[in-house]
PDB file of N, H, CA, C and O in Angstrom:
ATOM      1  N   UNK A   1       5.563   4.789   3.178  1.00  0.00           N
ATOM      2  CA  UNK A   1       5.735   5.617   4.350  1.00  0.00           C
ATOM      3  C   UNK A   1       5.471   4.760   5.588  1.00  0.00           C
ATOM      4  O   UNK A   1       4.920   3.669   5.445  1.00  0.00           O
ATOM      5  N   UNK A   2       5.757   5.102   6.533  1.00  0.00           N
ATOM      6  H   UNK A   2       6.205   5.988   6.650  1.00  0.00           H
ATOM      7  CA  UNK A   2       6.052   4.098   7.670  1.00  0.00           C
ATOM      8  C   UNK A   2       4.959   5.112   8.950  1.00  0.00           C
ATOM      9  O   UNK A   2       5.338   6.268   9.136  1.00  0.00           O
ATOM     10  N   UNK A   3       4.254   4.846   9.390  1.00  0.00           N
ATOM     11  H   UNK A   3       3.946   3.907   9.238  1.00  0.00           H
ATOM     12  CA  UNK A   3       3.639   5.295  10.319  1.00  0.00           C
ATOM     13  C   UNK A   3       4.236   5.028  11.934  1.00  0.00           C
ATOM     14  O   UNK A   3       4.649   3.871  12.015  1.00  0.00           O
ATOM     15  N   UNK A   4       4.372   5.704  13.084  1.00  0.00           N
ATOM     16  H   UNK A   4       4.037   6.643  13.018  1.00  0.00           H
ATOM     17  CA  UNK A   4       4.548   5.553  14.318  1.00  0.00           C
ATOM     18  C   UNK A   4       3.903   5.898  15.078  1.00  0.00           C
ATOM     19  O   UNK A   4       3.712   7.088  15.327  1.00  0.00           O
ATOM     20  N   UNK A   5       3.297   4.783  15.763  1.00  0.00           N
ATOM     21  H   UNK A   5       3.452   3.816  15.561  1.00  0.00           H
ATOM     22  CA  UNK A   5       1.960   4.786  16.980  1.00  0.00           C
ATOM     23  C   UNK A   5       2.323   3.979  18.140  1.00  0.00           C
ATOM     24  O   UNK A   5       2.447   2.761  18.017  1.00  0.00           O
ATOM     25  N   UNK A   6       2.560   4.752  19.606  1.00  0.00           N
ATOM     26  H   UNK A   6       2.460   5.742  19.705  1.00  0.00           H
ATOM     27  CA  UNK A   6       2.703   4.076  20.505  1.00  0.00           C
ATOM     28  C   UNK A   6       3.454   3.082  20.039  1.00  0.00           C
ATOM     29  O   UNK A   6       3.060   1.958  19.730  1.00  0.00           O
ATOM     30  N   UNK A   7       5.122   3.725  19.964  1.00  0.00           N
ATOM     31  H   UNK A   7       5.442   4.639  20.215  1.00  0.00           H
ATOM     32  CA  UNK A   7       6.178   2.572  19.290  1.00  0.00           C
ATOM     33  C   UNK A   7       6.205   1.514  18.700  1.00  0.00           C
ATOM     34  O   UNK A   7       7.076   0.659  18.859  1.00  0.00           O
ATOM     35  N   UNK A   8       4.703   1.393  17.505  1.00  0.00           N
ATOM     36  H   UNK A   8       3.995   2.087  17.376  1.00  0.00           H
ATOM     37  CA  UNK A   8       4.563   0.737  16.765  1.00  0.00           C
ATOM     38  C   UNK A   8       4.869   1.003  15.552  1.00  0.00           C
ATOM     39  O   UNK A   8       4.889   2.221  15.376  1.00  0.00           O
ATOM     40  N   UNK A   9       5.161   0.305  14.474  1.00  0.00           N
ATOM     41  H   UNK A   9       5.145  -0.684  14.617  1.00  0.00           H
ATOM     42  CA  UNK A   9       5.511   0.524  13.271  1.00  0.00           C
ATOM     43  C   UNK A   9       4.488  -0.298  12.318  1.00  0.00           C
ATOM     44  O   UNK A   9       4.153  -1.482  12.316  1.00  0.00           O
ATOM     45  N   UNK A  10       4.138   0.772  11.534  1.00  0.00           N
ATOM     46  H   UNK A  10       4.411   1.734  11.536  1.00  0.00           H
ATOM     47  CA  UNK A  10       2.841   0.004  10.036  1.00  0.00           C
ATOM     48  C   UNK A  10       3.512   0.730   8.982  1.00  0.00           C
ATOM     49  O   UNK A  10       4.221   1.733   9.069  1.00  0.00           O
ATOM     50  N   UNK A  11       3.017  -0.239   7.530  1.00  0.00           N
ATOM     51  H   UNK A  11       2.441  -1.054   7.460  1.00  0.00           H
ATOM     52  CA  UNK A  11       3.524   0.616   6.244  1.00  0.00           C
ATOM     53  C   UNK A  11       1.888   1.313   6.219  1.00  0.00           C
ATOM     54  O   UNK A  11       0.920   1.111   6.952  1.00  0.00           O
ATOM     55  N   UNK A  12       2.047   2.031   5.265  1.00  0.00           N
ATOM     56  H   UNK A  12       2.833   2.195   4.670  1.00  0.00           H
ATOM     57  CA  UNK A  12       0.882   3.061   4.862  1.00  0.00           C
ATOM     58  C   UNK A  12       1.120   2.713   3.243  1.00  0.00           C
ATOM     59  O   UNK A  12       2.132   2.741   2.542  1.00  0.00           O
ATOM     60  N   UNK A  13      -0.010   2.436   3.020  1.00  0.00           N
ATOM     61  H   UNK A  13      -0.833   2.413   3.589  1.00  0.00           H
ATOM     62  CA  UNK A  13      -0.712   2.013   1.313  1.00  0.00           C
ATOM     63  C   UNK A  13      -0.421   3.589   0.693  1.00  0.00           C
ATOM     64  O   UNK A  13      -0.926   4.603   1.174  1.00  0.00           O
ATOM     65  N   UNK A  14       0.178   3.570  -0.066  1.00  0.00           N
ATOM     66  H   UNK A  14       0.588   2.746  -0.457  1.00  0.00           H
ATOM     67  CA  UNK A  14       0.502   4.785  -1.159  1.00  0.00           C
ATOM     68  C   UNK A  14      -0.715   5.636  -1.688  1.00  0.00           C
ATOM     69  O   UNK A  14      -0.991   6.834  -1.613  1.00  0.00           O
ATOM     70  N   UNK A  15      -1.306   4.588  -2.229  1.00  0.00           N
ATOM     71  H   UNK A  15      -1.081   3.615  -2.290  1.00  0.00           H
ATOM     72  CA  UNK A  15      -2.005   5.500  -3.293  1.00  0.00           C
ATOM     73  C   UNK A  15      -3.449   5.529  -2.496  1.00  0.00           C
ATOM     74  O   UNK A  15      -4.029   6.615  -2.516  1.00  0.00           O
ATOM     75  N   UNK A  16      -4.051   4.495  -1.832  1.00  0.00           N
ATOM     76  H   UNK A  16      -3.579   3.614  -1.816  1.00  0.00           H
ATOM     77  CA  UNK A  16      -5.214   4.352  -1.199  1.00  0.00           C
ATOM     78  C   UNK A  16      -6.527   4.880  -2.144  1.00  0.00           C
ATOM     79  O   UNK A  16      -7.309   5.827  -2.065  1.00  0.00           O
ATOM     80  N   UNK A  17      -6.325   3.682  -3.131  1.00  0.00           N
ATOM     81  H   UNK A  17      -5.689   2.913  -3.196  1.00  0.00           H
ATOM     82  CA  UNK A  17      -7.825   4.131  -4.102  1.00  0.00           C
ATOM     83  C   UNK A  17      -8.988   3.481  -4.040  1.00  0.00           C
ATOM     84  O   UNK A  17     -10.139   3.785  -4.354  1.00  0.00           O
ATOM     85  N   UNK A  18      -8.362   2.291  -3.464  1.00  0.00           N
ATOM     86  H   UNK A  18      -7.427   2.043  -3.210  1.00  0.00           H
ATOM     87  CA  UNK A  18      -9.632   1.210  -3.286  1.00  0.00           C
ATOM     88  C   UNK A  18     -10.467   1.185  -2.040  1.00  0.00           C
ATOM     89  O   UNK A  18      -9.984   1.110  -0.910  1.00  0.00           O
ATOM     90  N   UNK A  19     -11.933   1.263  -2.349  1.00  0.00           N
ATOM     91  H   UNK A  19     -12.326   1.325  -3.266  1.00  0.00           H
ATOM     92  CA  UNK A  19     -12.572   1.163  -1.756  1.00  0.00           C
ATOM     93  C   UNK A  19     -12.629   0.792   0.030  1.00  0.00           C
ATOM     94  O   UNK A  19     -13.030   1.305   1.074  1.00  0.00           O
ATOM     95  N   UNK A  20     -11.681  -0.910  -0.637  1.00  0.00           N
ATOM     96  H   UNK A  20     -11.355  -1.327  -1.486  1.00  0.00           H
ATOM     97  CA  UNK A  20     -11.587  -1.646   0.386  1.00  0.00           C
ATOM     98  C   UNK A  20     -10.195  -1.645   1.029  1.00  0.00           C
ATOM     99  O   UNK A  20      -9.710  -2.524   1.740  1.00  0.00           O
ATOM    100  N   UNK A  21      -9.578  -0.336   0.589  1.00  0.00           N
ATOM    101  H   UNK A  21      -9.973   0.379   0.011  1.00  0.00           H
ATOM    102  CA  UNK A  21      -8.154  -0.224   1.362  1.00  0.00           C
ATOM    103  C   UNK A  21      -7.339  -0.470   2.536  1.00  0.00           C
ATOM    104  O   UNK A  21      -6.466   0.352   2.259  1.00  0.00           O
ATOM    105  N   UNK A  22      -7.091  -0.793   3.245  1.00  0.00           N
ATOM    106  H   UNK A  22      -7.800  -1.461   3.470  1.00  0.00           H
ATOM    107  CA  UNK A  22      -6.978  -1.113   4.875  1.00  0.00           C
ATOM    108  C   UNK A  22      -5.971   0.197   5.253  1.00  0.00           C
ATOM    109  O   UNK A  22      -5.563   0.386   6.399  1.00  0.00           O
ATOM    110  N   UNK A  23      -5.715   0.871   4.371  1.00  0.00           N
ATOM    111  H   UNK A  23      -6.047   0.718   3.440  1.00  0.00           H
ATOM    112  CA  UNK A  23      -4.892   2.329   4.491  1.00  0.00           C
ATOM    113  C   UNK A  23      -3.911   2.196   5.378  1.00  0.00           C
ATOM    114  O   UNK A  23      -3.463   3.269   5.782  1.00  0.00           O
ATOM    115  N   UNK A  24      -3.204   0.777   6.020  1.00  0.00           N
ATOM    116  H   UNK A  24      -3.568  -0.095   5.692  1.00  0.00           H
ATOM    117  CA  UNK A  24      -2.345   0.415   6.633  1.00  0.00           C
ATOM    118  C   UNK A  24      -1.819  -0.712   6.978  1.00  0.00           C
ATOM    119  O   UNK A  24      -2.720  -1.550   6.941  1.00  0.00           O
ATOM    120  N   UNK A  25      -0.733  -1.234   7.329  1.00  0.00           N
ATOM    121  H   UNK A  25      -0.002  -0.553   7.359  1.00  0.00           H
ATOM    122  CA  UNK A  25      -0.521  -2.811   7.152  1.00  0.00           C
ATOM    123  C   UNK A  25      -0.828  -2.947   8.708  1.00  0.00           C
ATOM    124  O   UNK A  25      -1.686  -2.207   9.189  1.00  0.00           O
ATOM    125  N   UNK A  26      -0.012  -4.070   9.694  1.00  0.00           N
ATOM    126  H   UNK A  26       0.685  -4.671   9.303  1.00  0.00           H
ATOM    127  CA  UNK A  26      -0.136  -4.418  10.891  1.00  0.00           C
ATOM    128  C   UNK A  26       0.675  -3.650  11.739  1.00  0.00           C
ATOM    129  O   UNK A  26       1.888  -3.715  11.540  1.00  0.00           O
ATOM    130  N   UNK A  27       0.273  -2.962  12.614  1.00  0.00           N
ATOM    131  H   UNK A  27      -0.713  -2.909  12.776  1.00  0.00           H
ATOM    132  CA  UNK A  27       1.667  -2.642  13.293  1.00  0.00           C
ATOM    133  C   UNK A  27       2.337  -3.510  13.967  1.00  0.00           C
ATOM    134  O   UNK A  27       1.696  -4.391  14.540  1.00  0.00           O
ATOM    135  N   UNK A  28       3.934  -3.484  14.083  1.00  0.00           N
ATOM    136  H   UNK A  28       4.454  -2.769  13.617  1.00  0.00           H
ATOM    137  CA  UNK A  28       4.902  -4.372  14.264  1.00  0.00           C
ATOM    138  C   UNK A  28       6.036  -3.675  15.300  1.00  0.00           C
ATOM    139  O   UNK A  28       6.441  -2.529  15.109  1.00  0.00           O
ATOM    140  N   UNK A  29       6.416  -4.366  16.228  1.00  0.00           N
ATOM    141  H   UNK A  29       6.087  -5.298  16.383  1.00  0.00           H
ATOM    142  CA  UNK A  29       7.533  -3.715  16.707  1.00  0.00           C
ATOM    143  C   UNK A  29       8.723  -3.056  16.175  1.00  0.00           C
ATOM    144  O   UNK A  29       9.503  -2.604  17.014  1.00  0.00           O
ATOM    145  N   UNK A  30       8.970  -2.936  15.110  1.00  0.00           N
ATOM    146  H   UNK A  30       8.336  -3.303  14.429  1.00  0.00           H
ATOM    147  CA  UNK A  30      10.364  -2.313  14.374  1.00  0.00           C
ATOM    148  C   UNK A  30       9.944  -1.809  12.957  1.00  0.00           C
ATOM    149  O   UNK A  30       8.902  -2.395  12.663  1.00  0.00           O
ATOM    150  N   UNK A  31      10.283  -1.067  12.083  1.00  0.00           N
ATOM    151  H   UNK A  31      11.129  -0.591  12.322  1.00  0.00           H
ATOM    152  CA  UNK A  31      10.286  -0.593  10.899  1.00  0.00           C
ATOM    153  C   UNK A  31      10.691  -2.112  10.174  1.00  0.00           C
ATOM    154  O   UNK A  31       9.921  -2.866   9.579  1.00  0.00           O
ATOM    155  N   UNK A  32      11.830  -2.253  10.372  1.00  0.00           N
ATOM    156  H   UNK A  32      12.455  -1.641  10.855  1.00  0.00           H
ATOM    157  CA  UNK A  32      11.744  -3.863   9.713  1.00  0.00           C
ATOM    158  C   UNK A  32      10.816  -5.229   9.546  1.00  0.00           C
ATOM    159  O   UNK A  32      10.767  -6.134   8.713  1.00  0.00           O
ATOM    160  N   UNK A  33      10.192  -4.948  10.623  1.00  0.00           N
ATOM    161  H   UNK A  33      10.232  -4.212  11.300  1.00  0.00           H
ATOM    162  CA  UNK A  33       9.384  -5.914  11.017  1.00  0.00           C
ATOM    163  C   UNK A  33       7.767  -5.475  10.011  1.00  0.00           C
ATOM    164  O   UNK A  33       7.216  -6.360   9.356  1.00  0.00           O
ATOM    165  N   UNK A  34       7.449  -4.658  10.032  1.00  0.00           N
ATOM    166  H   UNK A  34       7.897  -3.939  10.563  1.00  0.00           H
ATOM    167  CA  UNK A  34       6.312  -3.975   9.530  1.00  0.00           C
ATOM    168  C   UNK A  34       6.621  -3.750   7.553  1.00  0.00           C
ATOM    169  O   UNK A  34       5.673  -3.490   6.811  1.00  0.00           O
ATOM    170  N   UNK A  35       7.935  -3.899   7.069  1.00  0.00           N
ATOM    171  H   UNK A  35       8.705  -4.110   7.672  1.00  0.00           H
ATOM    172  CA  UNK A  35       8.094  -3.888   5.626  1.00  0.00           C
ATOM    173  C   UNK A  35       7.999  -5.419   5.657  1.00  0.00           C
ATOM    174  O   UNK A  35       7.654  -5.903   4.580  1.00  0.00           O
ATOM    175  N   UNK A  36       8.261  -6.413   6.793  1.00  0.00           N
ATOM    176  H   UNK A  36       8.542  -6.020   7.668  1.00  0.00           H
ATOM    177  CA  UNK A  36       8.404  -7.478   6.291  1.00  0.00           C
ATOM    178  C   UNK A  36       6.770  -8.162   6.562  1.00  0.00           C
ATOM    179  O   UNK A  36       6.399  -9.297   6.262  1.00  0.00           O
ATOM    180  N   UNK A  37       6.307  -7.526   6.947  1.00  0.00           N
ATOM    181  H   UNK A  37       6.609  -6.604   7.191  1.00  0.00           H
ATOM    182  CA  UNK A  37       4.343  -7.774   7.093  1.00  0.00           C
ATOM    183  C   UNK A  37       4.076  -7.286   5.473  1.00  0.00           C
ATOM    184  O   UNK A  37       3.855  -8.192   4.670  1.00  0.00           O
ATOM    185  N   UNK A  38       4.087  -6.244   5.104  1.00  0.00           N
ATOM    186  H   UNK A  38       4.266  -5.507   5.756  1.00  0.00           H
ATOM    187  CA  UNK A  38       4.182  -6.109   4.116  1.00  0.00           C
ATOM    188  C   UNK A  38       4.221  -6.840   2.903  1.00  0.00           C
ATOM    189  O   UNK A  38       3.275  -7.137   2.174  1.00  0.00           O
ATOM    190  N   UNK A  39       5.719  -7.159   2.741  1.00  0.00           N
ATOM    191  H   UNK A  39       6.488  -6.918   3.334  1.00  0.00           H
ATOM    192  CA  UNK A  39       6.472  -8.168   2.189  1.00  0.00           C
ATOM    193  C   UNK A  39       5.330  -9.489   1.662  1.00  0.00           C
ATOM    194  O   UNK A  39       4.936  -9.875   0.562  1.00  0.00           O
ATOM    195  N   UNK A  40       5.075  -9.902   3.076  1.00  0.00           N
ATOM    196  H   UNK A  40       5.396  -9.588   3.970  1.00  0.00           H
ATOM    197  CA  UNK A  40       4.420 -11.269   3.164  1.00  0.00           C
ATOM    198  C   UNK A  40       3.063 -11.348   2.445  1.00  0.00           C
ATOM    199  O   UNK A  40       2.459 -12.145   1.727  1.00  0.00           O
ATOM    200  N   UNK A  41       2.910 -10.331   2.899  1.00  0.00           N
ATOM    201  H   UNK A  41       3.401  -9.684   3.482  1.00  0.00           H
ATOM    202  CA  UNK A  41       0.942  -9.892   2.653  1.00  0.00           C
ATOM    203  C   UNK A  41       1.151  -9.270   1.073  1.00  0.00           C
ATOM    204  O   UNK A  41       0.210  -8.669   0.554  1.00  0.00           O
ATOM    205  N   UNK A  42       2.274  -9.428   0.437  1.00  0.00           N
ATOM    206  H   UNK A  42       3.039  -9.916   0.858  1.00  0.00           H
ATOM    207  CA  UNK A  42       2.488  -9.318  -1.006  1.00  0.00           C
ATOM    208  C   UNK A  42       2.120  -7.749  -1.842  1.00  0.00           C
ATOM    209  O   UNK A  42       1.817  -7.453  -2.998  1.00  0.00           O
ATOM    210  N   UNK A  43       2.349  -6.935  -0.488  1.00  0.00           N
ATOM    211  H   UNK A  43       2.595  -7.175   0.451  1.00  0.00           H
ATOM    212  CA  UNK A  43       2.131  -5.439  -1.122  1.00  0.00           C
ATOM    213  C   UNK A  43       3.052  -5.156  -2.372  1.00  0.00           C
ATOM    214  O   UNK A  43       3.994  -5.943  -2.463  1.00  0.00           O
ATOM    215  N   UNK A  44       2.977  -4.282  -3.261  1.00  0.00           N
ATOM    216  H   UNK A  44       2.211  -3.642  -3.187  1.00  0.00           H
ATOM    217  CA  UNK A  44       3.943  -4.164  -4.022  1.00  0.00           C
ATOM    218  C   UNK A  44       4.841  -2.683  -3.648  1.00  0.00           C
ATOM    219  O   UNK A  44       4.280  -1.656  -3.267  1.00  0.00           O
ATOM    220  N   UNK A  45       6.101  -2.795  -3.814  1.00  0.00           N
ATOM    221  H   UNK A  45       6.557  -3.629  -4.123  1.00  0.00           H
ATOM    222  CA  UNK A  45       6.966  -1.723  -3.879  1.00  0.00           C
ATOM    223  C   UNK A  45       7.065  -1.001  -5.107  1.00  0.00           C
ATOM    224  O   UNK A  45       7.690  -1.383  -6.097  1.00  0.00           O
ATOM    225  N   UNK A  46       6.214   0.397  -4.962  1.00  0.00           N
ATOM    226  H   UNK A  46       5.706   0.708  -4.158  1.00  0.00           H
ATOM    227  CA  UNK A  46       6.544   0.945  -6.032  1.00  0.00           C
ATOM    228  C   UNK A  46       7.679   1.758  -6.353  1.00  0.00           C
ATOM    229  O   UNK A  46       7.699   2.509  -7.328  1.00  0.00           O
ATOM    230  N   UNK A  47       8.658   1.611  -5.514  1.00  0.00           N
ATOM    231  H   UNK A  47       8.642   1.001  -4.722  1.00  0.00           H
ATOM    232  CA  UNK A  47       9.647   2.608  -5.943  1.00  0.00           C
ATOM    233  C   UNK A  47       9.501   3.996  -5.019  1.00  0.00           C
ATOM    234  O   UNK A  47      10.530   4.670  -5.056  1.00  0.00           O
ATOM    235  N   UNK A  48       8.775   4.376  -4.462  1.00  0.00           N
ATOM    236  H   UNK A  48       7.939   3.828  -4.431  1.00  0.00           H
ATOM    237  CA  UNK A  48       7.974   5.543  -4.182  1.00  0.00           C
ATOM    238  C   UNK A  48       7.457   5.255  -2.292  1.00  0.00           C
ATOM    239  O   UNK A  48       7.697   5.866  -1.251  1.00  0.00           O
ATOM    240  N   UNK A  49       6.579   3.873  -2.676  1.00  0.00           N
ATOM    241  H   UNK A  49       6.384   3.377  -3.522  1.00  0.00           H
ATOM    242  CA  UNK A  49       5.866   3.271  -1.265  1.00  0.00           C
ATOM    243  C   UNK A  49       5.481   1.982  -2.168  1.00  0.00           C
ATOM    244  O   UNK A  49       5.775   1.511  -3.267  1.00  0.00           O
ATOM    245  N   UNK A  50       4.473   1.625  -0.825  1.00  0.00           N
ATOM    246  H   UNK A  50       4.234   2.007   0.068  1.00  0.00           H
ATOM    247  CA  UNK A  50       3.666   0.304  -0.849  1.00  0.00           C
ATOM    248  C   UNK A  50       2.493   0.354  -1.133  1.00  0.00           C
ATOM    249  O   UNK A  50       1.771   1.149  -0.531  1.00  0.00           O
ATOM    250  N   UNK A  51       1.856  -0.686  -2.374  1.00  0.00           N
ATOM    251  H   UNK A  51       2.443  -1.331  -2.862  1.00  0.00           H
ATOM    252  CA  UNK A  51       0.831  -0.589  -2.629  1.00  0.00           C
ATOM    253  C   UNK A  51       0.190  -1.773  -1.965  1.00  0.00           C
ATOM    254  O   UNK A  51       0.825  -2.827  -1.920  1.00  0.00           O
ATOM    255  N   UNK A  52      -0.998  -1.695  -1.452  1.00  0.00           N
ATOM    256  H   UNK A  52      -1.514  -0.839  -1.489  1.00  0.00           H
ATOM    257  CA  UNK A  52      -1.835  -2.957  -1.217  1.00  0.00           C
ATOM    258  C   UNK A  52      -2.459  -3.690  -1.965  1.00  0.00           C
ATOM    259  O   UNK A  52      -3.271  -3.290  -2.800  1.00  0.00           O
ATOM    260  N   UNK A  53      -2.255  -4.479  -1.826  1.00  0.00           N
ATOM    261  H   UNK A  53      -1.596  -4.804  -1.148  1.00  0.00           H
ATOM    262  CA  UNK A  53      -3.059  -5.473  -2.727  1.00  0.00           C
ATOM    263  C   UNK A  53      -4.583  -5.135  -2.987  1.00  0.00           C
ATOM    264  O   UNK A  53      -5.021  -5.774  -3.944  1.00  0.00           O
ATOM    265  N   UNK A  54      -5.488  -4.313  -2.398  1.00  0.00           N
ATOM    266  H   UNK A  54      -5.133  -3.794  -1.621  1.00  0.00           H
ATOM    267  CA  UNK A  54      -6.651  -4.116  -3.233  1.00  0.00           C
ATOM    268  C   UNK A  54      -6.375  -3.034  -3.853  1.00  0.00           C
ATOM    269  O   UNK A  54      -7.056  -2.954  -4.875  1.00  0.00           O
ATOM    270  N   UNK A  55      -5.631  -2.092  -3.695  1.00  0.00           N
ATOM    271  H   UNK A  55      -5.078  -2.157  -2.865  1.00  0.00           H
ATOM    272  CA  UNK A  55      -5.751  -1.155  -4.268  1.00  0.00           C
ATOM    273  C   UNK A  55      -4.535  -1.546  -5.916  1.00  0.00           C
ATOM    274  O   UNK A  55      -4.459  -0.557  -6.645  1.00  0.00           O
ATOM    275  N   UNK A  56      -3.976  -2.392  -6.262  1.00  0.00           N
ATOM    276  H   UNK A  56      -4.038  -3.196  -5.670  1.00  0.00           H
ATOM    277  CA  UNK A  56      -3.331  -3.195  -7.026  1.00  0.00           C
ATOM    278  C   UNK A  56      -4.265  -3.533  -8.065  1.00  0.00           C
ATOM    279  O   UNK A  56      -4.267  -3.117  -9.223  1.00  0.00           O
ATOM    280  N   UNK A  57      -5.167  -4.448  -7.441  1.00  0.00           N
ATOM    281  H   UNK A  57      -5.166  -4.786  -6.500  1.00  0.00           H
ATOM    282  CA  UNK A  57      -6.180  -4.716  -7.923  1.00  0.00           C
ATOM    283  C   UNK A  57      -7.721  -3.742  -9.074  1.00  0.00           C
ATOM    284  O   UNK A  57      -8.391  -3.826 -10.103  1.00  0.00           O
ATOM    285  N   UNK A  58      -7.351  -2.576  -7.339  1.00  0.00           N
ATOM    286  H   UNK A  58      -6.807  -2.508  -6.502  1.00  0.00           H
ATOM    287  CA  UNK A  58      -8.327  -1.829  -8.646  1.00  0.00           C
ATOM    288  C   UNK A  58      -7.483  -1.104 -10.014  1.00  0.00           C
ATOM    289  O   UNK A  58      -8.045  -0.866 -11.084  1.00  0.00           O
ATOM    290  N   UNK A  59      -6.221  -0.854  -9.766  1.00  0.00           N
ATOM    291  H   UNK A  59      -5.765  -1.047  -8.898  1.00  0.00           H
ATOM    292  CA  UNK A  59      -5.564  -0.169 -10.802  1.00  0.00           C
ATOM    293  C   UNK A  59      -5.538  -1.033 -12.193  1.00  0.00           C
ATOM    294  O   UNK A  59      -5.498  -0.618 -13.351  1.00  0.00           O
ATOM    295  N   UNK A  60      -5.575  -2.383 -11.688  1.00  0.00           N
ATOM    296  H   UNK A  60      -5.608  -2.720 -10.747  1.00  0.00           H
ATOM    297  CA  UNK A  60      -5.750  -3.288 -12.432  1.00  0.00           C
ATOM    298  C   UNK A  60      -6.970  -3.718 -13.137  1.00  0.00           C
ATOM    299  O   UNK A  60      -7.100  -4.092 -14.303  1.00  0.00           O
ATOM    300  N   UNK A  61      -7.791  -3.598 -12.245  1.00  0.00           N
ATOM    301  H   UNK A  61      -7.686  -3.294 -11.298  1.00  0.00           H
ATOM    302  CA  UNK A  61      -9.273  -3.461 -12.977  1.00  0.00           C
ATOM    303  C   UNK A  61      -9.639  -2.169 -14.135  1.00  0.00           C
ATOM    304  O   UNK A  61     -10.087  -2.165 -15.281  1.00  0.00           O
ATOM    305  N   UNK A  62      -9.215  -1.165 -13.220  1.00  0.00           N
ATOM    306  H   UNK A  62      -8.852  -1.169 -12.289  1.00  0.00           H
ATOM    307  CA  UNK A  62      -9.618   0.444 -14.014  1.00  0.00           C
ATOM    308  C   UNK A  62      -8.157   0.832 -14.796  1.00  0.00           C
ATOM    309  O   UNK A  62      -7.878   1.994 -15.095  1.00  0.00           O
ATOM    310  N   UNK A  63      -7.279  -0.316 -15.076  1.00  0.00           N
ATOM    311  H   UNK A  63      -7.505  -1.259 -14.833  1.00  0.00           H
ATOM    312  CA  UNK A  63      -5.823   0.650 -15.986  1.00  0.00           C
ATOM    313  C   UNK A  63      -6.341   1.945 -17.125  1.00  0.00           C
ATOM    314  O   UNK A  63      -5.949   3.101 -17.286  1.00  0.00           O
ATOM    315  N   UNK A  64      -7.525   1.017 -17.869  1.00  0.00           N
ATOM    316  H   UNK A  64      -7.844   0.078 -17.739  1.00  0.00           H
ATOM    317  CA  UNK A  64      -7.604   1.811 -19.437  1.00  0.00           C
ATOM    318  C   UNK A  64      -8.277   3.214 -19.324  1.00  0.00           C
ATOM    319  O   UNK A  64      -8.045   4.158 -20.079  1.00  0.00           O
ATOM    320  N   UNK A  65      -9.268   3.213 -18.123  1.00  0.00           N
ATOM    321  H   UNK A  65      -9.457   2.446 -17.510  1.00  0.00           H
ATOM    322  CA  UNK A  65      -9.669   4.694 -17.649  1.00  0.00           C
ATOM    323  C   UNK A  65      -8.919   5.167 -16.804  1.00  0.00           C
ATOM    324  O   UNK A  65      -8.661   6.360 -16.958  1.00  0.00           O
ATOM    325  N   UNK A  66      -8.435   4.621 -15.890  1.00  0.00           N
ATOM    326  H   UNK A  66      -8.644   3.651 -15.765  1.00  0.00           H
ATOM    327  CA  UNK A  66      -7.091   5.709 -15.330  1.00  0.00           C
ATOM    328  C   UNK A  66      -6.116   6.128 -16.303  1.00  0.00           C
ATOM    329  O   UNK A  66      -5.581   7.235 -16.255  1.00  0.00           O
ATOM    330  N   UNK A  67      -5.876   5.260 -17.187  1.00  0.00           N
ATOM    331  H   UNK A  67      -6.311   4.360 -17.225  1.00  0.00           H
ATOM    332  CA  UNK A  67      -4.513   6.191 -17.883  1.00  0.00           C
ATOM    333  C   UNK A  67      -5.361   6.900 -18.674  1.00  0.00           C
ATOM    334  O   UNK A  67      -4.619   7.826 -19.000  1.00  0.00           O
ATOM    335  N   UNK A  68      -6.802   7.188 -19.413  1.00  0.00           N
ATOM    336  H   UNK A  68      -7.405   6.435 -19.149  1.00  0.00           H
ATOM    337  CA  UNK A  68      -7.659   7.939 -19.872  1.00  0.00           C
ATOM    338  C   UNK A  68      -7.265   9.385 -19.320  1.00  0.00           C
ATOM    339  O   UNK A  68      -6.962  10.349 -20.023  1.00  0.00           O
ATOM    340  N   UNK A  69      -7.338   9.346 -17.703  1.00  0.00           N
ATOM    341  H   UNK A  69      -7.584   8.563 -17.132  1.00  0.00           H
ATOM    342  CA  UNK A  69      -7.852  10.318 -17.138  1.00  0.00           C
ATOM    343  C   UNK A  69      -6.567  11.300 -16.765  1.00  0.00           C
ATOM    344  O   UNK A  69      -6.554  12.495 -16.469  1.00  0.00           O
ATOM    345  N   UNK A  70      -5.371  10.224 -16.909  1.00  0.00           N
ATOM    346  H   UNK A  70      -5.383   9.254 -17.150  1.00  0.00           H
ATOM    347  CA  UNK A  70      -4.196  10.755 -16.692  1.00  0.00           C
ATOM    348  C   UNK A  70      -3.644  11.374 -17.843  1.00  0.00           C
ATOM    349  O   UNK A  70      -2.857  12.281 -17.574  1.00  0.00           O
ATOM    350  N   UNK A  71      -3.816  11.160 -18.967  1.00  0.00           N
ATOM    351  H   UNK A  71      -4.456  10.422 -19.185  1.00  0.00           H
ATOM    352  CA  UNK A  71      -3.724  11.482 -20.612  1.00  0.00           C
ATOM    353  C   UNK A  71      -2.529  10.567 -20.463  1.00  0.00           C
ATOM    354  O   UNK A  71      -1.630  11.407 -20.519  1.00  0.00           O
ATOM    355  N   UNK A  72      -2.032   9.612 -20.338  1.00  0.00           N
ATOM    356  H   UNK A  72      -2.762   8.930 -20.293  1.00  0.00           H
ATOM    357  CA  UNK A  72      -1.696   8.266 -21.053  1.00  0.00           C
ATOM    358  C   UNK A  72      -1.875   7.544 -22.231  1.00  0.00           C
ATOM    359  O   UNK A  72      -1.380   6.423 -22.349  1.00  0.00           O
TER     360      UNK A  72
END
């Protein structure tokens, strides 16, 4: 999802589980400009949105109890 602030453009972290989430990328002058902050800073595209890299991380740490909790 793409946030707009004072004609700025940021992606917004999808899932926002981690702790240390930044719950937003940089804002950038253009929608393009702000997927390509993104991009760089190696968020992942889930199909859906953008995940951040810590929050990547924790899914990655916690997979075997999240999919527990999800009945996976």
């Amino acid at each position: 999802m793409i946030i707009k602030k004072n004609n700025q453009f940021a992606v917004e972290c999808q899932t926002k589980e981690a702790s240390d989430c930044p719950q937003q990328g940089e804002f950038c002058d253009s929608e393009d400009e702000a997927r390509d902050w993104v991009e760089y800073e190696c968020w992942l595209y889930s199909g859906e949105g953008w995940i951040c890299i810590q929050c990547n991380e924790y899914f990655m740490a916690n997979i075997k109890s999240i999919r527990k909790s999800k009945g996976s």
